[in-house]
C-alpha positions as CSV (number, residue, x, y, z in Angstrom):
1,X,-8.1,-0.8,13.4
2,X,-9.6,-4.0,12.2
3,X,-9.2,-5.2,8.5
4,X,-11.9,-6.6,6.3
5,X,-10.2,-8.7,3.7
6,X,-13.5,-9.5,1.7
7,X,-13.7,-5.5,1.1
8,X,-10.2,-4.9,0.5
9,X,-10.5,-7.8,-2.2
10,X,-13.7,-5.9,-4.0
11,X,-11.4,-4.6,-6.4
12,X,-8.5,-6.8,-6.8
13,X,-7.5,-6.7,-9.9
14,X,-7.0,-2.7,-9.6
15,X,-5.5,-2.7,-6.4
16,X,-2.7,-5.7,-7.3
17,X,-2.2,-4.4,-11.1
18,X,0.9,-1.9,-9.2
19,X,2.2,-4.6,-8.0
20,X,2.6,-6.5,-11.0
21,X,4.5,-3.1,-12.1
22,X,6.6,-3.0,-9.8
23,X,7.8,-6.3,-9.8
24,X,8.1,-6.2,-13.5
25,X,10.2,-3.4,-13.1
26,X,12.9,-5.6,-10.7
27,X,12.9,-7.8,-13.6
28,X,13.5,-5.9,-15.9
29,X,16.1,-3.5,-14.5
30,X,17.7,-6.3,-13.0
31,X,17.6,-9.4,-15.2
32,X,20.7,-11.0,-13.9
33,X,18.8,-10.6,-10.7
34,X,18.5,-13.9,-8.6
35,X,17.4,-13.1,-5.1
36,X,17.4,-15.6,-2.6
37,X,15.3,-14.2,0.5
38,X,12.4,-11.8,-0.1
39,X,10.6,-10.3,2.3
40,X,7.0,-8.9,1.5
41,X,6.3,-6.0,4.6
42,X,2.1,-5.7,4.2
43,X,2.0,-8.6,2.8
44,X,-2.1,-8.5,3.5
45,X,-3.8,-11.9,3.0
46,X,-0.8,-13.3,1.1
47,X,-2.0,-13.7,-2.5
48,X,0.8,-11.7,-3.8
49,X,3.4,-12.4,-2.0
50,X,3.0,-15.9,-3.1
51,X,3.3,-14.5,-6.4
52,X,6.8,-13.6,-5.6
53,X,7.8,-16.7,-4.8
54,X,6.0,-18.4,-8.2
55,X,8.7,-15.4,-9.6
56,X,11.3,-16.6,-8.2
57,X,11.2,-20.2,-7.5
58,X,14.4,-20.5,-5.9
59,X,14.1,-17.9,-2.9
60,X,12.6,-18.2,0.4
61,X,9.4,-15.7,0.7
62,X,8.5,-14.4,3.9
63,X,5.4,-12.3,4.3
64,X,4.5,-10.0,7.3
65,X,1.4,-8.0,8.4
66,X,0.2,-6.5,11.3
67,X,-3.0,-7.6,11.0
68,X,-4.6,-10.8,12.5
69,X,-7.7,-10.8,10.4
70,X,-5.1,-10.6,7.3
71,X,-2.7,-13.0,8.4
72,X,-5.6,-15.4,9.0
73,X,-6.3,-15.7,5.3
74,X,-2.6,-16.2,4.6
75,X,-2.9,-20.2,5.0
76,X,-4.1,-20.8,1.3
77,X,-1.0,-19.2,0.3
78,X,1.7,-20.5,2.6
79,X,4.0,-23.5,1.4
80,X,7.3,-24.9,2.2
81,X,8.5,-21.4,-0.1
82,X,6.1,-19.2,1.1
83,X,5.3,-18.4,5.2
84,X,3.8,-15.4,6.9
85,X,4.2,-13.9,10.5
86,X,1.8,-11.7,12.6
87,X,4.3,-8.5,13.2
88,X,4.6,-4.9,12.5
89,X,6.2,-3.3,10.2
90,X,7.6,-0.7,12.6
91,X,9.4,-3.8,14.4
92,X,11.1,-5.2,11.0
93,X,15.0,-5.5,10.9
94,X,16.1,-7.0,7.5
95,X,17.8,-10.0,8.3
96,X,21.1,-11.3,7.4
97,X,21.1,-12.3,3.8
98,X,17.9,-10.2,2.9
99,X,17.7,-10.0,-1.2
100,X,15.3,-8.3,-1.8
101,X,12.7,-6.0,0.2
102,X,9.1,-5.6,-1.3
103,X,6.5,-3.2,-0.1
104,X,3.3,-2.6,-1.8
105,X,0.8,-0.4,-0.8
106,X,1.6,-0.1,2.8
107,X,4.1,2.4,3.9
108,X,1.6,5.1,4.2
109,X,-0.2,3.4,7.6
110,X,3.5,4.1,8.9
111,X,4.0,7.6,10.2
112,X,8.0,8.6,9.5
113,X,8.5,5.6,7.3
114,X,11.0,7.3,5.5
115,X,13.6,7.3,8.3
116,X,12.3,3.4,8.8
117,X,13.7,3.1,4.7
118,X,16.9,4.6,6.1
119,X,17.4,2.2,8.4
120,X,16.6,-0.7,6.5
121,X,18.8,0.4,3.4
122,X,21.9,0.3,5.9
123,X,21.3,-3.2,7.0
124,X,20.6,-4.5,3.4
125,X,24.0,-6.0,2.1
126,X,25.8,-5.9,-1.5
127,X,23.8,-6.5,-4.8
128,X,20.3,-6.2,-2.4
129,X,17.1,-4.8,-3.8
130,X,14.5,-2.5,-2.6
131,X,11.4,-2.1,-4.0
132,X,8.0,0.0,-2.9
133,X,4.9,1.2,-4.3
134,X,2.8,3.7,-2.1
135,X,-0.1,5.4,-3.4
136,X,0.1,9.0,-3.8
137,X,-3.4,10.4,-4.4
138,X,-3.8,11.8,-0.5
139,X,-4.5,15.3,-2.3
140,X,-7.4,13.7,-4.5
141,X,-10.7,14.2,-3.7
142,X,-11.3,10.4,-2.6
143,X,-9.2,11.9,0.4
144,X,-9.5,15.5,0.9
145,X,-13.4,15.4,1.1
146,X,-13.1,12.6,3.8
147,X,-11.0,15.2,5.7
148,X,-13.0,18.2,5.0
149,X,-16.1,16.1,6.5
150,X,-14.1,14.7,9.2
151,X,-13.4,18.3,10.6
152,X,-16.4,20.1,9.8
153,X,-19.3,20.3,12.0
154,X,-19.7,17.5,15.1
155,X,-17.5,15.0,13.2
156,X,-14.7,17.1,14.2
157,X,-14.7,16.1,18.0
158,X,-15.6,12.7,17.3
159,X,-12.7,12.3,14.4
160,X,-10.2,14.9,15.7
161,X,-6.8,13.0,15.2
162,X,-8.3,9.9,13.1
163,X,-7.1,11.3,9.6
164,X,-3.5,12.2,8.9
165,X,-2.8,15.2,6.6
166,X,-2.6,15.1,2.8
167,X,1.8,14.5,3.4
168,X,1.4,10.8,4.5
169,X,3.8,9.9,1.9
170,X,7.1,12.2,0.6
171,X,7.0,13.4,-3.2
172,X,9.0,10.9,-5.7
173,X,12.2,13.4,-5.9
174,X,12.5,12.7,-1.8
175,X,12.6,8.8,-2.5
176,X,14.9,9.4,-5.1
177,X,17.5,10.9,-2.8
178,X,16.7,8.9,0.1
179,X,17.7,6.2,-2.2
180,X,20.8,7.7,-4.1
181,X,21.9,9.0,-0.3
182,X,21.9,5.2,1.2
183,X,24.0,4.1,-2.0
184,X,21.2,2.7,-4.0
185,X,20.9,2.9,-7.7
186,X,17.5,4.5,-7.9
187,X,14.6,4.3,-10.3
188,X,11.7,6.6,-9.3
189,X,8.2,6.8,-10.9
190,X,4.8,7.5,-10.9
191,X,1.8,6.2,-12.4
192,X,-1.7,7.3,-12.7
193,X,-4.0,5.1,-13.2
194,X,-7.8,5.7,-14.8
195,X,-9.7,2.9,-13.1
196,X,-13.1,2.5,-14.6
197,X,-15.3,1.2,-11.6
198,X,-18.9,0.0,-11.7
199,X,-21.8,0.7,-9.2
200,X,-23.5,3.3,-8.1
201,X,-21.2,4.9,-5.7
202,X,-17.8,3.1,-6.1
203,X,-15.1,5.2,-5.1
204,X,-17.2,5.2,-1.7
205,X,-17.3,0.7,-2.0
206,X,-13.1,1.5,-3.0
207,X,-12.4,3.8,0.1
208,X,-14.5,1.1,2.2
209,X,-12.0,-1.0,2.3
210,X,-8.7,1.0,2.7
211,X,-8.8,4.9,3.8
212,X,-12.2,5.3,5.5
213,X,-11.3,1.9,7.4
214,X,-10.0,4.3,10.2
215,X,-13.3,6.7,10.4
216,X,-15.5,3.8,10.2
217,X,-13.6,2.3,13.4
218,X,-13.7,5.7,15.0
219,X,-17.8,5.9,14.9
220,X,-20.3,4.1,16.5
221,X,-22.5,2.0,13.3
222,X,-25.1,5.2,13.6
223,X,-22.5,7.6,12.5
224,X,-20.8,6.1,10.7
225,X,-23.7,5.2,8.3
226,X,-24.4,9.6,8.9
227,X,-20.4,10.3,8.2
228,X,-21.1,7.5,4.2
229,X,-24.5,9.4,3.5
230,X,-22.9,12.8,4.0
231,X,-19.5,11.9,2.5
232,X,-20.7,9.3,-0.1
233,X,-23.0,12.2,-1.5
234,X,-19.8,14.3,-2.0
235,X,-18.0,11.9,-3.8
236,X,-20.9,11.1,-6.3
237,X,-20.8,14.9,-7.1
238,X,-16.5,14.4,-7.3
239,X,-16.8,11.6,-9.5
240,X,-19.8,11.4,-11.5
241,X,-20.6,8.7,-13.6
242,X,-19.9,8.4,-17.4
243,X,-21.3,6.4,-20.3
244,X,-18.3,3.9,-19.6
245,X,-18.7,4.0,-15.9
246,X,-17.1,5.8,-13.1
247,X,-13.4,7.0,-13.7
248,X,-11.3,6.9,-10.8
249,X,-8.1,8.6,-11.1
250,X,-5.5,7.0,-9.2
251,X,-2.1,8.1,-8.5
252,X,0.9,5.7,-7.4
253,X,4.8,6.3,-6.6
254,X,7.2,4.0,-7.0
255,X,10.6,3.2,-6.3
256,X,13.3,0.7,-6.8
257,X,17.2,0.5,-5.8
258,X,19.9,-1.8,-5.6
259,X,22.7,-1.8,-3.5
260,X,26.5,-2.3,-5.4
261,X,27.3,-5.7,-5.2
């Protein structure tokens, strides 16, 4: 599945305002909190995670993403701080020294990442920090319409597998214990956030550039413009505009845990 940065980026400053949140929360649960290596796993086209390095001056900042057309925009970000790599996140092993572990907004194109957190909360050492945002809004109608489109009718042949079921991430009480079972410190929330969006159809311009990406790739350009009439019509009767524009609600999880030092 290819990536279209200039889509993804239509609505940047809702889609980066979690992170912001979640690195504010390291802060602040942490103050005395110096990390040396961070590692940003979906680091997309590298804005923020350069932003974790203007955080924390004194820390090396690597970013990895899986995709090409991603890590080609990284180059306007990288410095002698802050470099990227081409890799999966299945793949990752934290390496020695690893401070702190970011992931925003990425853990959810990972089937069975929670066993993946296991793994990498056992190879994190003393007074290390893990932080993740994932978005938890599989259940709204943004995504359960996209489903009930994809398997109705002949979408369902053509889509049959494409689209995951509405548990691609675990509730927040699973994290939690994940977290407190590793030897973590947790702090668990969740956020929803009312985005007001403009346009005439923009939860369909939002889901452009994140969860329809695998439908669109899935179609030739004929149905795919059928599968956006037919589901873009559903979502304007989903979310209809108001006075003040289109409210989007938008539901996040978050997560943050440090190891004893």
């Amino acid at each position: 599945m290819r990536w279209n940065p200039d889509s993804y980026h239509e609505f940047d400053a809702e889609r980066s305002r979690p992170f912001h949140d979640l690195i504010g929360a390291v802060a602040t649960h942490y103050p005395d909190f110096r990390p040396r290596s961070i590692v940003d796993l979906g680091c997309g086209s590298g804005e923020l995670t350069a932003q974790l390095g203007a955080k924390w001056p004194e820390a090396r900042v690597l970013g990895i993403d899986s995709s090409p057309e991603m890590i080609d925009r990284t180059s306007a970000h990288e410095s002698a701080q802050v470099n990227f790599s081409l890799d999966s996140i299945e793949d990752f092993t934290p390496p020695p020294g690893l401070d702190l572990l970011v992931s925003n907004a990425a853990l959810q194109w990972v089937p069975g990442h929670p066993a993946l957190l296991d793994g990498w909360m056992a190879a994190m050492g003393p007074g290390s920090v893990l932080a993740v945002q994932v978005p938890g809004n599989f259940r709204a109608p943004s995504h359960s319409l996209m489903r009930e489109i994809a398997n109705s009718g002949d979408f369902a042949a053509e889509l049959a597998g494409v689209l995951r079921s509405g548990d691609v991430v675990a509730e927040p009480g699973d994290y939690l214990h994940r977290l407190a079972d590793a030897g973590l410190a947790p702090t668990v929330w969740e956020t929803t956030y009312l985005q007001v969006l403009a346009g005439e159809n923009p939860v369909l311009d939002w889901v452009r550039g994140t969860a329809l990406r695998p439908v669109l790739a899935a179609l030739s350009a004929e149905r795919a413009a059928e599968f956006e009439r037919v589901y873009g019509a559903a979502l304007q009767r989903a979310y209809p505009p108001t006075r003040h524009g289109t409210v989007f609600k938008f539901r996040r999880i978050f997560f943050i845990g440090r190891h004893a030092s």
